[in-house]
C-alpha positions in Angstrom: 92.4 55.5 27.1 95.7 56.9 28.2 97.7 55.6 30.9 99.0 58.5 33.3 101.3 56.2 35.4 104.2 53.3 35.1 104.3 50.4 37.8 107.1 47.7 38.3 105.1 44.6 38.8 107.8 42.0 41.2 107.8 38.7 41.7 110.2 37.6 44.1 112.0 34.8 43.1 114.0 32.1 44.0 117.3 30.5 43.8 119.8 27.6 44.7 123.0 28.2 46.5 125.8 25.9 46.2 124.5 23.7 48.2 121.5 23.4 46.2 119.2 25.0 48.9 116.6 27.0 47.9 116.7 30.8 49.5 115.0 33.8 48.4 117.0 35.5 46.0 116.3 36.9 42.1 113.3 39.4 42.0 111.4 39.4 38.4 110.3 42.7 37.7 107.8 44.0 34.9 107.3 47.3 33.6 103.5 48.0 33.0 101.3 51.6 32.5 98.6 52.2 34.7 96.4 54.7 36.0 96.3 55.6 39.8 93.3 55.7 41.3 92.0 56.2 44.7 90.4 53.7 47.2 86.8 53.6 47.5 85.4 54.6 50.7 83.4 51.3 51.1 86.8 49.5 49.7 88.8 51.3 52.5 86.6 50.5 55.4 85.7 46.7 54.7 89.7 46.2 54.6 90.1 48.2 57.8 87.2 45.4 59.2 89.6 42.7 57.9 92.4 44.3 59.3 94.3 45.5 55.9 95.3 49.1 54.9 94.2 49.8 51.3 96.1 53.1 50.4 96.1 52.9 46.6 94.4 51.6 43.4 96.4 50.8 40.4 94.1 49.9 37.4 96.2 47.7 34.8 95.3 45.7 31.6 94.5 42.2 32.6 96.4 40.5 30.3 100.0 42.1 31.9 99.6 41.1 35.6 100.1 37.5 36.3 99.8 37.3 39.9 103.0 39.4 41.1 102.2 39.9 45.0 104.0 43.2 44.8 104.6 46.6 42.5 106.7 49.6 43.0 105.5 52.8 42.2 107.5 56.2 42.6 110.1 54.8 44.3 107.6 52.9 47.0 107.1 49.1 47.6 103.1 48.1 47.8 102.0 44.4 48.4 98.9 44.0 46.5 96.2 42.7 48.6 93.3 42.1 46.1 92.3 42.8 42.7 89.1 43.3 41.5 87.9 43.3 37.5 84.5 44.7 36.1 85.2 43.4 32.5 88.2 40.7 32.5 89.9 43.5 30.5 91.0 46.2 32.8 92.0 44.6 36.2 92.5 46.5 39.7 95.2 46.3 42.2 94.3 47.5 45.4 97.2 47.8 46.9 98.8 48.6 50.5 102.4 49.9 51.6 102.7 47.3 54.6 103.5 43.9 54.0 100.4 41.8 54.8 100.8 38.7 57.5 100.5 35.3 56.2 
């Protein structure tokens, strides 16, 4: 299968100031292909019930996303608010532009 699209998988990280506080700081980021899909319409509309905005899919290999709550694609921050795998080897990021409350 060829991969169409690049994502920037980010972990926000975390460091110590000089007082040995820790504050939000270094961001890990991750360069992985994927393919861009679109969200299903019973995808879409069970996340509208739950309150969330799916706008995009990103499907990934498995093995390259380790639980980064965010990805950057074209130039565009989305929070990734579920993923879904049929196989355990492809995995899919639905994804949303708006952070997501909690």
């Amino acid at each position: 299968m060829m991969w169409r699209d690049v994502v920037t998988l980010v972990q926000p990280g975390q460091v110590r100031n000089e007082y040995g506080e820790v504050a939000s700081g270094g961001i890990e980021n991750v360069e992985i292909c994927a393919n861009r899909l679109s969200v299903r319409q019973t995808e879409f509309y069970q996340a509208l019930a739950a309150g969330l905005k799916p706008e995009l899919v990103f499907e990934v290999m498995a093995a390259e996303f380790t639980g980064q709550p965010q990805l950057l694609h074209e130039g565009v921050t989305y929070y990734v608010i579920r993923t879904f795998t049929k196989n355990g080897e492809r995995l899919e990021l639905v994804c949303s532009r708006y952070p997501m409350e909690g």
